[in-house]
C-alpha positions in Angstrom: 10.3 -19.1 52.6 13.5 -18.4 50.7 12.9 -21.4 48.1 9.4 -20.1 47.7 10.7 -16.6 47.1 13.1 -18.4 44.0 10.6 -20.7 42.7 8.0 -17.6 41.9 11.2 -15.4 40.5 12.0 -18.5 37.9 8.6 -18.8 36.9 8.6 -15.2 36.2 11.8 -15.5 34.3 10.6 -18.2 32.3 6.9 -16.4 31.5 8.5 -13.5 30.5 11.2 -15.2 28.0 8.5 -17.4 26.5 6.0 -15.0 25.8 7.6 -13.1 22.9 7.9 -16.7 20.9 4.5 -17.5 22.1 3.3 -14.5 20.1 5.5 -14.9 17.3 3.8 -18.2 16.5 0.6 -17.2 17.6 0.3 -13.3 15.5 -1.4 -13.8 12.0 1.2 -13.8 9.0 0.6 -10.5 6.8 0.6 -12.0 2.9 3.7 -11.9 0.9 4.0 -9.1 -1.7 4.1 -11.2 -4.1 1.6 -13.8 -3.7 -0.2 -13.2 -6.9 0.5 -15.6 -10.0 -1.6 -15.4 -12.9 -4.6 -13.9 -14.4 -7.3 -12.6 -17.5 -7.5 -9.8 -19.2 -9.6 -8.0 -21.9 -8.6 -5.3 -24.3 -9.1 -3.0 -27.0 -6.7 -1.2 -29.3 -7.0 1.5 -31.8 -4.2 2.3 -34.5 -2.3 2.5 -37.8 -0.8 0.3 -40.2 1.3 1.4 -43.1 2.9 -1.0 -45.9 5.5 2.0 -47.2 3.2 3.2 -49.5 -0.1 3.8 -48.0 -1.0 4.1 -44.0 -4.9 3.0 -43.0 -6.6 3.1 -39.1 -6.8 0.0 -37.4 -8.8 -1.7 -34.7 -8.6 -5.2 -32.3 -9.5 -6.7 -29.6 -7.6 -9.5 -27.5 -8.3 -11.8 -24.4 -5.6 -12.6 -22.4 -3.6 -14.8 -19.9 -1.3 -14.2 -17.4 0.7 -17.5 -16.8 3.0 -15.6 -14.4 3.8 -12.2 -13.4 5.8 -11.3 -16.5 4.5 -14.3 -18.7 1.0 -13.9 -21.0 -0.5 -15.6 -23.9 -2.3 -13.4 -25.9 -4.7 -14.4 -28.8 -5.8 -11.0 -31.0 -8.2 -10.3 -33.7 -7.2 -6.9 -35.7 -9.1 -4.8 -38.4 -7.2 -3.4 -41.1 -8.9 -0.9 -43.5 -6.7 -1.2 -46.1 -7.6 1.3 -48.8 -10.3 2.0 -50.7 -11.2 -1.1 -52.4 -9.5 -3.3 -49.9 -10.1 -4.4 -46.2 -8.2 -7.1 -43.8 -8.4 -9.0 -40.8 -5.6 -10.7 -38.7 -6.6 -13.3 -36.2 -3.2 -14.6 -34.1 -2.1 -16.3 -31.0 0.8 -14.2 -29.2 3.6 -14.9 -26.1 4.6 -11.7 -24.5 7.4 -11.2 -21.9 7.1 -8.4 -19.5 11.1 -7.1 -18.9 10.3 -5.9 -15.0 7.5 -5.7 -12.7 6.7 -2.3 -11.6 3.8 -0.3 -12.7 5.8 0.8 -16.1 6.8 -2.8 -17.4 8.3 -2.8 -20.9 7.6 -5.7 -22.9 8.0 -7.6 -26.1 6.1 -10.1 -27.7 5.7 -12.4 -30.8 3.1 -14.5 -32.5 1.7 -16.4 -35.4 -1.7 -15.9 -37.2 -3.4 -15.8 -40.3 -4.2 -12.7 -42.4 -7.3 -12.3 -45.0 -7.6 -9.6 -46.9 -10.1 -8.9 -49.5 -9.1 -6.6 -52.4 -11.4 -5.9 -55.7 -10.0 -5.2 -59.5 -10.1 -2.1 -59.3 -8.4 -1.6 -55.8 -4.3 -0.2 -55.7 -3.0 -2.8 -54.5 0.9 -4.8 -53.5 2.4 -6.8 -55.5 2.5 -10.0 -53.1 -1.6 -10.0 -54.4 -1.7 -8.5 -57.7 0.5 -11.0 -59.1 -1.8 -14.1 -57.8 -4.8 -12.1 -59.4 -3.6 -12.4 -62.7 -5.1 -14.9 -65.2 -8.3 -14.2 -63.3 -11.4 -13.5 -65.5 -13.9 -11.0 -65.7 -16.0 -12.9 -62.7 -13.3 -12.6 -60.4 -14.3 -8.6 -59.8 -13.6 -9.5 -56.2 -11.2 -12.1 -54.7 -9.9 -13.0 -50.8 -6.6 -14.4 -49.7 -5.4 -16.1 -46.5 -2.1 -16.1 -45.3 0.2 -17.1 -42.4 1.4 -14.1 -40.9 4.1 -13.5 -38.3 4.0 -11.4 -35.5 7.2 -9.9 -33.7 6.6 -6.5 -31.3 7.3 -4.3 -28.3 5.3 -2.0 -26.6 4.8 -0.6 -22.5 2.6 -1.7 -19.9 1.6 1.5 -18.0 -0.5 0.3 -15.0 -3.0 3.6 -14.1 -4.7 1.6 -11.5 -5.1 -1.8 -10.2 -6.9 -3.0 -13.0 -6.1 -0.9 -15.9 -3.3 -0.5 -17.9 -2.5 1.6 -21.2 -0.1 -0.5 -23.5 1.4 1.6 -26.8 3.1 -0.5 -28.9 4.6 -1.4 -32.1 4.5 -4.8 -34.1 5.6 -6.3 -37.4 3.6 -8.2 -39.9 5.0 -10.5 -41.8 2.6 -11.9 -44.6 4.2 -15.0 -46.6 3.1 -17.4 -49.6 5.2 -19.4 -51.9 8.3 -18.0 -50.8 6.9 -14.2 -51.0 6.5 -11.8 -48.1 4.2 -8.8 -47.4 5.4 -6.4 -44.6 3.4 -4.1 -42.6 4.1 -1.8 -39.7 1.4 -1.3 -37.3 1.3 1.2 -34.3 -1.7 1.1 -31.5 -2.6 2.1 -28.5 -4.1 -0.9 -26.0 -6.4 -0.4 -23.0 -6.0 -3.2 -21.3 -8.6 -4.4 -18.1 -6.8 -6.7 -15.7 -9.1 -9.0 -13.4 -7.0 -9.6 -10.8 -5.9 -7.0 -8.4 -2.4 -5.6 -10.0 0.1 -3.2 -7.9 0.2 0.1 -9.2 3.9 0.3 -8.4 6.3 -2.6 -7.1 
């Protein structure tokens, strides 16, 4: 009777000390934080751009991708009313580099593209296109050129939800030709929609 009375007290003993690993193994695994990776988004940006001399509205849109949680390529296409008489478009291909992850994330970013702009005869315009107008005759009232342009920028991500962000931000042109360059500063606002579920705050 006694052995039977310390069999059932070790199986109790070894019930109760297994059961808590049992249920470690057995509970369902909650997912990690930081189990997302990558991602799309879509945006649109309204703005300014100002060569020193004269400051015109803007407008863009971009598509992007989120290789990682701070890593995007970005490829833009931009608007530029010039002035009166004149009209551009920029069409580029950007890297940006989030600093931190939490739902205020500044950033910077840099690119390459090309730039048109259109200007007429009459128009005001730089010197980097007035210079490559001359010579022209009286049938050249109108005349387009097409430039490499570099990109170089910074700006914050302000996530408002889990799927939108607002992104002000502040970039650097760099037109060139023949050894020549073209600056213009340009300052927008981006609304940014995110695909994939985003923290707020992390």
């Amino acid at each position: 009777m006694a052995s039977l009375h310390r069999m059932c007290v070790c199986v109790l003993v070894t019930v109760s000390l297994s059961s808590p690993a049992w249920a470690q193994r057995t509970a369902p695994q909650a997912a990690p934080p930081d189990d997302w990776g990558h991602g799309t988004t879509v945006s649109a940006s309204a703005g300014a751009a100002t060569d020193g001399s004269h400051t015109a509205a803007t407008a863009g849109g971009a598509v992007g991708w989120e290789l990682t949680p701070r890593v995007m390529v970005e490829g833009s296409a931009t608007w530029l009313d010039r002035r009166e008489g004149s009209h551009g478009f920029n069409a580029a291909l950007k890297l940006r580099a989030g600093l931190t992850r939490t739902g205020v994330s500044p950033f910077v970013e840099g690119g390459i593209g090309l730039y048109r702009v259109t200007h007429t005869a009459s128009a005001v315009m730089p010197e980097f296109y007035r210079r490559r107008m001359l010579g022209q005759g009286p049938s050249q009232m109108q005349q387009s050129f097409t430039d490499p342009v570099f990109h170089a920028g910074a700006g914050l991500n302000v996530f408002v939800s889990r799927h939108l962000s607002v992104q002000p931000a502040a970039e650097l042109l760099l037109v060139t030709r023949d050894a020549h360059a073209y600056r213009l500063s340009a300052f927008s606002l981006r609304f940014a929609y995110h695909f994939e579920d985003h923290p707020v705050t992390r």
